[in-house]
C-alpha positions, 0 to 999 in steps of 0.5 A, spaced: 032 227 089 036 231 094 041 237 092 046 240 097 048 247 095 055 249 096 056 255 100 057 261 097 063 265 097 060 270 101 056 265 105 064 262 108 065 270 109 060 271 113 061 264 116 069 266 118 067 273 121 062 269 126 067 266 129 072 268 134 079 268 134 082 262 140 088 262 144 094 258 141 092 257 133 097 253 129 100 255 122 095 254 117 099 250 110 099 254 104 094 251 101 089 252 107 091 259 107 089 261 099 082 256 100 081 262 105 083 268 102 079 265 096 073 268 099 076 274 102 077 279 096 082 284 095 087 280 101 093 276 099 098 271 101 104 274 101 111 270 105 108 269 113 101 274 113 096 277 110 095 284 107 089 288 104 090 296 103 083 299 103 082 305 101 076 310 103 075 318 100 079 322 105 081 321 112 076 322 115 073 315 114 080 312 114 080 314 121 073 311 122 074 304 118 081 304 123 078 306 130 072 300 128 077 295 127 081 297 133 075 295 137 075 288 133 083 287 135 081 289 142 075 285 143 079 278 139 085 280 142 089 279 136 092 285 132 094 287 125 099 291 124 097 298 120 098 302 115 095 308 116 094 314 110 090 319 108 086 316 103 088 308 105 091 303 110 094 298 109 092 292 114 097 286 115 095 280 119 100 275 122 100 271 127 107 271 130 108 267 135 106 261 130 110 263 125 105 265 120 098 265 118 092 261 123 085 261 123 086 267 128 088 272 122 084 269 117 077 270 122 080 278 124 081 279 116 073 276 115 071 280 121 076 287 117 072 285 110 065 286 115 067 293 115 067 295 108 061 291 107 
């Protein structure tokens, strides 16, 4: 007997940081929006976006995490609104001309969680 093994959270995680964002997404379904953001840790769904704050120990290393995920945006050429604190930043992902939430925002929010990692 053969078994198929369900993929792991951090399997989906490492799977949707892989990917790379597409021109013209279309907003994702709620439902679809909450199965992705199952596997993205510390990221809510909050009315047209997703948003995580991450926190470091000072400034410097907060400074560091947003110069690498600006490199991201860049090459993705999708971008997040950021808060940026001295001990935080706060990064919301949204996709504005769709209205809400694509697959874009879900994969750069993968690519963000990367980071951290």
């Amino acid at each position: 007997m053969t078994t198929t093994a369900t993929p792991s959270a951090n399997d989906k995680l490492l799977a949707l940081a892989a990917m790379h964002c597409r021109t013209a997404g279309s907003k994702l379904s709620t439902a679809e929006i909450q199965d992705y953001v199952a596997v993205l840790p510390g990221w809510v769904h909050v009315d047209d976006r997703i948003e995580k704050t991450y926190k470091f120990a000072n400034y410097y290393e907060t400074l560091a995490f947003v110069n690498a995920l600006a490199f991201i945006a860049h090459r993705e050429d999708h971008h997040p609104d950021l808060g940026v604190h001295y001990n935080r930043c706060s990064v919301v992902f949204s996709t504005h001309s769709a209205g809400g939430v694509t697959l874009n925002d879900i994969v750069c929010a993968a690519k963000a969680e990367r980071l951290g990692a």
